[in-house]
N, C-alpha and C positions, 0 to 999 in steps of 0.2 A: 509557570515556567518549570520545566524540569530541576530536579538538584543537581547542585554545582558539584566533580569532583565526580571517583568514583572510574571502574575500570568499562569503558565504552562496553555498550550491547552490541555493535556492529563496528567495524575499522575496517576502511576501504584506504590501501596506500598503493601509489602509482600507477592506478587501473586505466585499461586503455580496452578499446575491444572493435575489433575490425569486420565489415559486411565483402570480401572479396577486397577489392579495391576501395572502399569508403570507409573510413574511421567516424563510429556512431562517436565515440567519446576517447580522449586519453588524458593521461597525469591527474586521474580522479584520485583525491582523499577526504575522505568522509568521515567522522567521528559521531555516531549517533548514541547520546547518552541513554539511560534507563530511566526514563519517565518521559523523553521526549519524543514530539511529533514532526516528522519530516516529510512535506509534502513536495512530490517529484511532476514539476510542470517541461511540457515543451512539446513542438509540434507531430504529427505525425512522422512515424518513422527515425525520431530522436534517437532510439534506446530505452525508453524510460521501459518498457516491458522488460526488455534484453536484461538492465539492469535487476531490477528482481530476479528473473532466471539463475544471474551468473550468484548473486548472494542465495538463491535456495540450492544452486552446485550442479545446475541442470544444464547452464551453459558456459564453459570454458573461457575466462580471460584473454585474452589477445598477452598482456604483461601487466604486474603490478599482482597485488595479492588481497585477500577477505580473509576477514576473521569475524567468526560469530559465538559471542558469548565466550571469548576466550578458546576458541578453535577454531583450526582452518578449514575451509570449505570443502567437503568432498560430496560427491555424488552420492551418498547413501542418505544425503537429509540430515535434520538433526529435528530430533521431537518434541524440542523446548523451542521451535517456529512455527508460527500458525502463519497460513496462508488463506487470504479473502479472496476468490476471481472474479472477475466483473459476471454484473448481473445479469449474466444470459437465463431466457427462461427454460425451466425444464420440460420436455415433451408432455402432454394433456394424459399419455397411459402407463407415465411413470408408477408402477406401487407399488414405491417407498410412500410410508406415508411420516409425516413428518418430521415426528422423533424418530424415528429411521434414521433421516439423514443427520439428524443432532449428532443421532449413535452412532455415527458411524468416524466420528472428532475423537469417540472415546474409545470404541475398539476396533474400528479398523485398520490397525496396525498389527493388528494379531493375523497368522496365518491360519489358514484353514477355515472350518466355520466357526466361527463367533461363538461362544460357549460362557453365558452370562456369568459374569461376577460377583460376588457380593459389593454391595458401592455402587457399579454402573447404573442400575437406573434411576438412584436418588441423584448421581449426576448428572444423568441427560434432565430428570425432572428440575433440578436446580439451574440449568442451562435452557430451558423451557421456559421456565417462569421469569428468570433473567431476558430472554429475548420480548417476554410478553405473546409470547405465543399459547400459551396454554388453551387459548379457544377453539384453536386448528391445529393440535399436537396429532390428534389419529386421525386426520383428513389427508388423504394421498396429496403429494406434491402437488401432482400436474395440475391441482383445480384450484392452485394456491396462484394469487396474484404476484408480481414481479416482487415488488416488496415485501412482501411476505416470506416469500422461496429465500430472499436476501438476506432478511432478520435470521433463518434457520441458518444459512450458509456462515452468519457470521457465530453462532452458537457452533458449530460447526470448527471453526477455527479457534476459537477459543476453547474449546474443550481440552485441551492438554496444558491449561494454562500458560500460555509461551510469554517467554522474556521476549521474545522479538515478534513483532507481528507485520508482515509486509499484505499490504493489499492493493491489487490491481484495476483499477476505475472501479470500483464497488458501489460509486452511485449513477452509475452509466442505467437509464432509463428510468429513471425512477423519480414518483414525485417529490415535491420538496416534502410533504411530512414521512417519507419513508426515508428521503437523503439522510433527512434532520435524526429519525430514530436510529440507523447504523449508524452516524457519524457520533450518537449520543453514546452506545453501547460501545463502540469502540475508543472515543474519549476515555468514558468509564473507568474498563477494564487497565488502561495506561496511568490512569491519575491511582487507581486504588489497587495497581497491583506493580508499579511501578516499570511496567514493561515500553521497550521503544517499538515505534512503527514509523515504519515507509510505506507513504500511500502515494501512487502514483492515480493523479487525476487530468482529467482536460478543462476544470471549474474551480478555480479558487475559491469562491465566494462563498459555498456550501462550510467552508473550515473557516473561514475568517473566523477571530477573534481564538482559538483552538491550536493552529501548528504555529509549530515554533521558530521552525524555520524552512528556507523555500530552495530548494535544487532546482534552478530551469538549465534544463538543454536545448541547444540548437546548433545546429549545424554544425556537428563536431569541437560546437564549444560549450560553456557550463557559465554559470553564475551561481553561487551558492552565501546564504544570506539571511535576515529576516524577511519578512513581508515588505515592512517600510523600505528597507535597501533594497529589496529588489523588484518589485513592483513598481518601479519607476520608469517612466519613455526614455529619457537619457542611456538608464540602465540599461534598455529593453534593445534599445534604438544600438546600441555597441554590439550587442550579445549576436543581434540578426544582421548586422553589417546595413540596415535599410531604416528609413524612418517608420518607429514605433508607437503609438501615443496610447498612456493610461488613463482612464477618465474615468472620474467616478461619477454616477449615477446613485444618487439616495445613499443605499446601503452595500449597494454593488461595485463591483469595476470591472472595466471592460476593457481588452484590450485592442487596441485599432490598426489594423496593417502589418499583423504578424506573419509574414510567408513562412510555409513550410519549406527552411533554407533546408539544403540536401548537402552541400556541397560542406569538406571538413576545410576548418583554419587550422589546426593541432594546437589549441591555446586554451588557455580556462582564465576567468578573472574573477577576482575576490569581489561583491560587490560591497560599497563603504557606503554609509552616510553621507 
């Protein structure tokens, strides 16, 4: 578990944020400490994207305000956030070759052309060998498999070592032993550097035993919780207005009869034990 106490990496108070006429979410507060894992579940077209946007400052509140790391959100970024995207693969005649794209976490923020540092590349090399990439560090991207491209992308994000880390389905296609190594190195980096992350996923079951606590939205409503509170049919079955059933299987859970609700309530519920 994260440490108790201490000034939040992220504070979300009275956030709400509107599609035309449909409200994805409102009256969101969030408190995400520094060491903690928040995993963002709920159906298609929830928000959970939207929501990372509005915390990186890229998309505009409807009402309610962010704060990251003790400042307010603006559109210029902040470079103490690393950003994971889901695992889309790169074109076959991309050439970047590897630590290319590593190095590009550690200066591609600089304008113009890149003009080596001293430091940069014993930190792309340390961010190399941290991902376990070293076998395919000068192999062009494109001939690099899903998970592989994924492992750089998350060397990638962490190169500026950020206090906040949000990442966007970062195990979308990929097998279980490549889920299991970004979900490892992103673990990692939070337990030994004490950084928070929002991972928004559509698979709980890849983090079991790992986040610490669960945001689901749906249909313009929220439930915000542990695992145990809120991975419950009761819970499930309120949050979607419709019957929901949790069921575990062996090591997994599944959830049964969750429609992608569209339509908003304007409500949120704390879930309890």
């Amino acid at each position: 578990m994260p440490p108790a106490g201490g000034e939040a990496a992220l504070r979300i108070r009275g956030a709400a944020l509107r599609r035309g006429d449909r409200e994805l979410w409102a009256d969101l507060d969030l408190d995400v400490r520094p060491g903690e894992l928040i995993a963002v579940l709920g159906p298609s077209g929830s928000g959970k994207t939207t929501l990372l946007r509005s915390i990186l400052g890229l998309e505009p509140l409807s009402s309610g305000e962010i704060t990251v790391l003790g400042e307010p959100v603006t559109a210029r970024g902040n470079r103490r956030v690393g950003y994971l995207p889901q695992s889309r693969p790169l074109p076959p005649d991309t050439a970047l070759r590897a630590r290319d794209l590593v190095a590009l976490g550690v200066d591609g923020h600089r304008f113009g052309l890149p003009i080596p540092r001293r430091g940069d590349k014993q930190a792309v090399d340390a961010l190399i060998d941290a991902e376990g990439a070293r076998a395919f560090a000068d192999t062009p991207v494109g001939r690099l498999s899903g998970g592989e491209q994924q492992r750089l992308r998350v060397g990638q994000a962490l190169a500026g070592d950020p206090k906040l880390l949000l990442c966007d389905e970062p195990l979308t296609s990929l097998d279980l032993a490549n889920q299991q190594a970004v979900i490892g190195l992103i673990d990692r980096h939070r337990r030994e550097k004490g950084a928070a992350v929002v991972l928004v996923t559509h698979d709980i079951n890849p983090l079991l035993g790992k986040v610490d606590r669960i945001l689901y939205l749906a249909g313009g409503r929220f439930t915000l919780g542990t695992p145990k509170e809120v991975l419950r049919s009761d819970v499930l079955t309120d949050l979607y207005g419709a019957h929901v059933f949790v069921l575990r299987a062996g090591d997994r859970l599944v959830v049964v009869g969750a429609p992608d609700a569209e339509e908003s309530h304007h409500h949120h519920d704390e879930a309890h034990a």
